[in-house]
Biopython code that builds the backbone (N, CA, C, O; Angstrom):
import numpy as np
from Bio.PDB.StructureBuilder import StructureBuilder

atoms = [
    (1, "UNK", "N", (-10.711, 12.034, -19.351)),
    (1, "UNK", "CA", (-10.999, 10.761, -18.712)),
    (1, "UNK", "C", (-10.043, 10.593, -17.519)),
    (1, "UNK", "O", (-8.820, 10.719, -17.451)),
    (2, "UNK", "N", (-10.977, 10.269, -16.593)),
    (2, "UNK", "CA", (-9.552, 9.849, -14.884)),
    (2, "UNK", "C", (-9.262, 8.420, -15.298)),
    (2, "UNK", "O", (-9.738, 7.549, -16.027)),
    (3, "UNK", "N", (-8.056, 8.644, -14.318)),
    (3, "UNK", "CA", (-7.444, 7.433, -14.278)),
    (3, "UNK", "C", (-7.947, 6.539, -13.819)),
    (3, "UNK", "O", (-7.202, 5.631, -14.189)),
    (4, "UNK", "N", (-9.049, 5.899, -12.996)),
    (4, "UNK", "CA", (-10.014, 5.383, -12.781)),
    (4, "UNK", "C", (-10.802, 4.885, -13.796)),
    (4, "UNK", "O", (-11.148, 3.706, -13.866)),
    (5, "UNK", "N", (-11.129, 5.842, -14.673)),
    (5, "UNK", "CA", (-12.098, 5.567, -15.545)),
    (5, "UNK", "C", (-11.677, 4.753, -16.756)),
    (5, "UNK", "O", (-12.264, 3.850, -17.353)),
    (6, "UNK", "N", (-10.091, 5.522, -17.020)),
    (6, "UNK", "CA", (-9.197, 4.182, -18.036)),
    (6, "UNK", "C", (-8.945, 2.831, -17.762)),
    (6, "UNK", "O", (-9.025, 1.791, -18.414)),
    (7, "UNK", "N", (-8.474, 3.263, -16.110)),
    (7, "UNK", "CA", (-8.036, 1.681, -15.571)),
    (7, "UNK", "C", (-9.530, 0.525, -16.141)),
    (7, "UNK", "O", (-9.539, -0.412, -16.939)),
    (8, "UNK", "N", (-10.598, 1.121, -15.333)),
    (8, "UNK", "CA", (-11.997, 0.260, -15.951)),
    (8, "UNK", "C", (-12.080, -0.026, -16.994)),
    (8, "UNK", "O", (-12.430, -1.202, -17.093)),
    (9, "UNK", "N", (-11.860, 0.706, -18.389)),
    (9, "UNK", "CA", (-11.821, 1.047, -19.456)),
    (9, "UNK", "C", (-11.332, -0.413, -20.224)),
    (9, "UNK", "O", (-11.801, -1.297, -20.941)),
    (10, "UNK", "N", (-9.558, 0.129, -19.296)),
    (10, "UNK", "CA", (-8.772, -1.113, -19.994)),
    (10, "UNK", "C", (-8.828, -2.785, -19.617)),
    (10, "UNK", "O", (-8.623, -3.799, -20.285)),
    (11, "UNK", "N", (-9.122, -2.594, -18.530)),
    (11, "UNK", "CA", (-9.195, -3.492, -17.405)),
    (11, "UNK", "C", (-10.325, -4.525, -18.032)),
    (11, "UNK", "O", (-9.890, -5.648, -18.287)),
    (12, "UNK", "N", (-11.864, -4.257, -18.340)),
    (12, "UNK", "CA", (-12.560, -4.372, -19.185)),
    (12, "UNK", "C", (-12.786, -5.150, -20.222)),
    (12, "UNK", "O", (-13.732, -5.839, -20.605)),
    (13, "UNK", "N", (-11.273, -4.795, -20.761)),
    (13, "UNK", "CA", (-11.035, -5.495, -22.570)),
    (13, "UNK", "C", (-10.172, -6.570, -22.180)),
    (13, "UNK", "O", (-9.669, -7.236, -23.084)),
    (14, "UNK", "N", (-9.851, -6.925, -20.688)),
    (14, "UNK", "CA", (-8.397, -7.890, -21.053)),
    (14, "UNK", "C", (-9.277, -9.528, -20.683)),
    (14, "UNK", "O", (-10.256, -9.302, -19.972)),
    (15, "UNK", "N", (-9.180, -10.420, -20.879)),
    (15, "UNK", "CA", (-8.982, -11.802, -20.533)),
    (15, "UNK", "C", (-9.072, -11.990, -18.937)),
    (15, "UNK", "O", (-8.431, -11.369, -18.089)),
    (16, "UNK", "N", (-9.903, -12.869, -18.767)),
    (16, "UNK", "CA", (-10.136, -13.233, -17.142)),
    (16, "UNK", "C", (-8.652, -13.910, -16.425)),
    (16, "UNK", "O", (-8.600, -14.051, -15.203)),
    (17, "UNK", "N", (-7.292, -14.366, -17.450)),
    (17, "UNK", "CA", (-6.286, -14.577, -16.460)),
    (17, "UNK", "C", (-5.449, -13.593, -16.296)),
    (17, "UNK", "O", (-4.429, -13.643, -15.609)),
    (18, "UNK", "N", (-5.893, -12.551, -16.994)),
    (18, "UNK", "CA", (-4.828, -11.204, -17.132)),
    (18, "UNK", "C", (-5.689, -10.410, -15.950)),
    (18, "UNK", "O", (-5.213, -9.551, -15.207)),
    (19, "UNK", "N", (-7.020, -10.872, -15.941)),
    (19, "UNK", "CA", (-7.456, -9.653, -15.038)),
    (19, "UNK", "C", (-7.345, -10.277, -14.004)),
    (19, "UNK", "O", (-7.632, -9.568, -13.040)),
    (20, "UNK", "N", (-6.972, -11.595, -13.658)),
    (20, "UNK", "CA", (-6.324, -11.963, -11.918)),
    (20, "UNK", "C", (-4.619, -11.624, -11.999)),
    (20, "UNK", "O", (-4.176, -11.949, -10.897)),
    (21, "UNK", "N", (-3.742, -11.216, -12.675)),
    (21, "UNK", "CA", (-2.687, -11.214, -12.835)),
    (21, "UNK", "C", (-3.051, -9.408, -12.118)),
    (21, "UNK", "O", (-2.843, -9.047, -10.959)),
    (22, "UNK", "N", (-3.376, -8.933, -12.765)),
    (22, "UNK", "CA", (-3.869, -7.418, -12.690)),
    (22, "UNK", "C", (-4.072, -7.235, -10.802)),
    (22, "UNK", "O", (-3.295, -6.598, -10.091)),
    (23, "UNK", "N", (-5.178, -7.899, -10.375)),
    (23, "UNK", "CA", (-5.735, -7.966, -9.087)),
    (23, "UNK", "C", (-4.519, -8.292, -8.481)),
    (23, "UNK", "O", (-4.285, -7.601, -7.488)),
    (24, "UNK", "N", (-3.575, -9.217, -8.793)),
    (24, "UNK", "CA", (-2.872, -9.693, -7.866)),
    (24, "UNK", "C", (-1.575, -8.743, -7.808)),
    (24, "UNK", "O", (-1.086, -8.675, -6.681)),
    (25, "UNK", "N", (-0.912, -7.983, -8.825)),
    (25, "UNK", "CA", (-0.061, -6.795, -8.705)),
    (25, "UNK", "C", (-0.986, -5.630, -8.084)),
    (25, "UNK", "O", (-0.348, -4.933, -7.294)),
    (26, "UNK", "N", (-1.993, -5.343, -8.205)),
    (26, "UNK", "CA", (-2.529, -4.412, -6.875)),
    (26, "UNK", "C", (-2.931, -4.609, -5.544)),
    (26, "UNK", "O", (-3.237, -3.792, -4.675)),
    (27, "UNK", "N", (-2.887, -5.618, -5.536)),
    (27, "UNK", "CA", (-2.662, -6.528, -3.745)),
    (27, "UNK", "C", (-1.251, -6.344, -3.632)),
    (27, "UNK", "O", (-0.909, -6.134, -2.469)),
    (28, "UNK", "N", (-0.374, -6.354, -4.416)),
    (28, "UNK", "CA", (1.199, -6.586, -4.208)),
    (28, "UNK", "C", (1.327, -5.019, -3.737)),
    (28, "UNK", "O", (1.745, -4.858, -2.591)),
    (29, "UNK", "N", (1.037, -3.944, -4.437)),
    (29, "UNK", "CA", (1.503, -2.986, -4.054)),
    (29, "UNK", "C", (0.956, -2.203, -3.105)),
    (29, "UNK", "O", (1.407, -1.121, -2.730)),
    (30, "UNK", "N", (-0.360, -2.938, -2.573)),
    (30, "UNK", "CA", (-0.780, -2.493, -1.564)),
    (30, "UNK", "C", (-0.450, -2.894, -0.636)),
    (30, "UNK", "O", (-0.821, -2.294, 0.372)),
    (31, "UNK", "N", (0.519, -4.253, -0.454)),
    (31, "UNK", "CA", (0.959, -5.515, 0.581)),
    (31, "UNK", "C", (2.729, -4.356, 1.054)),
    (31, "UNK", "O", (3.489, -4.144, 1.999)),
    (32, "UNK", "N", (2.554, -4.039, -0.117)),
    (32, "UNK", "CA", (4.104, -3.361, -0.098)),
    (32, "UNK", "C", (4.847, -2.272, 0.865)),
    (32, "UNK", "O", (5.845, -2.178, 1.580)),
    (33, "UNK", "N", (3.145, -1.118, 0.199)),
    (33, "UNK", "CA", (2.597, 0.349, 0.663)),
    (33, "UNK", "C", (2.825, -0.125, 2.127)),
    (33, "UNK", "O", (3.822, 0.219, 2.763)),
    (34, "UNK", "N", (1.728, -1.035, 2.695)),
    (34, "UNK", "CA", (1.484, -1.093, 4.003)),
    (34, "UNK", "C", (2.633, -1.983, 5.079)),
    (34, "UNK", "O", (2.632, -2.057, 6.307)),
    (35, "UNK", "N", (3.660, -2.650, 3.969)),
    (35, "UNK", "CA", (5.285, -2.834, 5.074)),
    (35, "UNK", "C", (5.978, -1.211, 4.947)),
    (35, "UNK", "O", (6.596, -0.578, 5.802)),
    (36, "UNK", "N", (5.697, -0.919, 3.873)),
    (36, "UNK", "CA", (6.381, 0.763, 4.403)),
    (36, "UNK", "C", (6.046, 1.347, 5.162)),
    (36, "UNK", "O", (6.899, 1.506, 6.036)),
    (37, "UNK", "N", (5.111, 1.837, 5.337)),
    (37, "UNK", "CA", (4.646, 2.249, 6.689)),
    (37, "UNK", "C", (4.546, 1.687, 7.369)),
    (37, "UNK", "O", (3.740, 2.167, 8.167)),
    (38, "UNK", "N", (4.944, 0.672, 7.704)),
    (38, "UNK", "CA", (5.089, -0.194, 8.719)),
    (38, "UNK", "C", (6.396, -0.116, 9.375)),
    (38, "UNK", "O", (6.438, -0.318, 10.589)),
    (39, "UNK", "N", (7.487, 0.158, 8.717)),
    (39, "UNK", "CA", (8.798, 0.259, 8.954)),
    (39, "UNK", "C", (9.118, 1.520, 9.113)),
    (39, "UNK", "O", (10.270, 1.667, 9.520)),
    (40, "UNK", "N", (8.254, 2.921, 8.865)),
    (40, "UNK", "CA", (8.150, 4.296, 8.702)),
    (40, "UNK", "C", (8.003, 4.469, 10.246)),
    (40, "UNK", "O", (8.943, 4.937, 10.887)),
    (41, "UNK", "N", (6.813, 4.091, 10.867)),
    (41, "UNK", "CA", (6.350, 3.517, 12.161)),
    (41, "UNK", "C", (7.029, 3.461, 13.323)),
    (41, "UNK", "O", (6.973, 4.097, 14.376)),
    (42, "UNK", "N", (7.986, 2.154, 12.725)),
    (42, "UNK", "CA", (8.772, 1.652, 13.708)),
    (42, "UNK", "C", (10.378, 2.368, 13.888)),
    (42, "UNK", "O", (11.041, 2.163, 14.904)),
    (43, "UNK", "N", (10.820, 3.131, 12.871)),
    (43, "UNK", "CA", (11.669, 4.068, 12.804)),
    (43, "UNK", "C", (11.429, 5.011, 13.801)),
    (43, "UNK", "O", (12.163, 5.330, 14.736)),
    (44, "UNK", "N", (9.556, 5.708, 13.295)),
    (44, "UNK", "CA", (10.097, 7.261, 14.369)),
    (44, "UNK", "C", (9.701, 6.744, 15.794)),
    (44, "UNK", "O", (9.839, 7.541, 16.722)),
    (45, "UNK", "N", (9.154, 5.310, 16.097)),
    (45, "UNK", "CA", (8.931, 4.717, 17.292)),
    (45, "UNK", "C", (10.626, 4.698, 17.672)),
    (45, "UNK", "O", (10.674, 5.439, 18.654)),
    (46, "UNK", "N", (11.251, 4.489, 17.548)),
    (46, "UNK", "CA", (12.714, 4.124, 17.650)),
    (46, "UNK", "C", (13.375, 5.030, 18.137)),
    (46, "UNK", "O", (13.867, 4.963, 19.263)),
    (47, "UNK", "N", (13.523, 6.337, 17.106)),
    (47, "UNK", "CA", (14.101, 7.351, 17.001)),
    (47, "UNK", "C", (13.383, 8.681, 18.430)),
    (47, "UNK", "O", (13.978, 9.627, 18.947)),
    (48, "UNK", "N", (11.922, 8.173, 18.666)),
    (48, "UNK", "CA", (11.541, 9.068, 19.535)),
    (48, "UNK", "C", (11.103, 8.249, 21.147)),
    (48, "UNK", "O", (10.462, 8.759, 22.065)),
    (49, "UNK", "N", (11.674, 6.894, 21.091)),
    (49, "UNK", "CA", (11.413, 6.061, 22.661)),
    (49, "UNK", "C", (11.821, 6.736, 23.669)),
    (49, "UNK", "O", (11.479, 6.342, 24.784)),
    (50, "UNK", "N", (12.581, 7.817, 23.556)),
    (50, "UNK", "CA", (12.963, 8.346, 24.971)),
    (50, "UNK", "C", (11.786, 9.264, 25.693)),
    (50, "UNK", "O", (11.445, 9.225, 26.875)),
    (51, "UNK", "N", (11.181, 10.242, 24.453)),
    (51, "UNK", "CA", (10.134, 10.884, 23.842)),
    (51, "UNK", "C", (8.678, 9.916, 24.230)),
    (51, "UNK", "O", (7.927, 10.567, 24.956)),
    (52, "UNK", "N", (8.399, 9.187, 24.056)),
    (52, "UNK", "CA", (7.145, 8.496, 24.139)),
    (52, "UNK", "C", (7.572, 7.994, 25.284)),
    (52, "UNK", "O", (6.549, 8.081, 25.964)),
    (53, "UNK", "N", (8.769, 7.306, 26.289)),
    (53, "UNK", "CA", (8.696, 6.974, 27.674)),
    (53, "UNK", "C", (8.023, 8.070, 28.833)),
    (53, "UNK", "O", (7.167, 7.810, 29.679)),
    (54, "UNK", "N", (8.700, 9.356, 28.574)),
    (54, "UNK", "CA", (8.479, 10.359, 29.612)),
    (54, "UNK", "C", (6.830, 10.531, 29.236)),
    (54, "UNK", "O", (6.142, 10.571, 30.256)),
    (55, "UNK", "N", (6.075, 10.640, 27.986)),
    (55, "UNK", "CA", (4.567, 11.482, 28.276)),
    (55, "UNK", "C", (4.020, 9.449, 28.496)),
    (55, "UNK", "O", (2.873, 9.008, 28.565)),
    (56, "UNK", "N", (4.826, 8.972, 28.528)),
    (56, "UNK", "CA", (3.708, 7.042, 28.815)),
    (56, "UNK", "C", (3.871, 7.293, 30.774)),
    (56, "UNK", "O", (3.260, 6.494, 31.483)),
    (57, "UNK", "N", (4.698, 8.404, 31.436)),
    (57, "UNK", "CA", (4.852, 8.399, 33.073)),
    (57, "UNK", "C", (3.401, 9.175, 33.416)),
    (57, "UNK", "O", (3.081, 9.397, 34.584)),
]
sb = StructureBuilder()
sb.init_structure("model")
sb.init_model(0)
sb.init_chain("A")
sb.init_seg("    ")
for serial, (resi, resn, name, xyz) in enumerate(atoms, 1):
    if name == "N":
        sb.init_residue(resn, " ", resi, " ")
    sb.init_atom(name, np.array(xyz, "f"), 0.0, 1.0, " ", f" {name:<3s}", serial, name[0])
structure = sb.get_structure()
């Protein structure tokens, strides 16, 4: 069985305030995912501005 198929599985059996509790920790870690790379971003933007000035001439 994938992990997909358990998550449904379990997901399934729980109570309609557990399964917004559920929804709302996978918005969280997707809210999370996407400030990391967000800050991943702005690092090698940082680290390579001298680099991205000369090929922006």
């Amino acid at each position: 069985m994938s992990i997909e198929e358990r998550l449904i599985r379990d997901f399934s059996t729980l109570p309609e305030d557990k399964k917004l509790e559920v929804i709302d920790f996978v918005e969280f870690l997707k809210s999370r995912n996407e400030r990391h790379l967000d800050s991943l971003m702005d690092e090698i933007i940082h680290e390579n501005n001298d680099a991205l000035n000369e090929l922006a001439k």
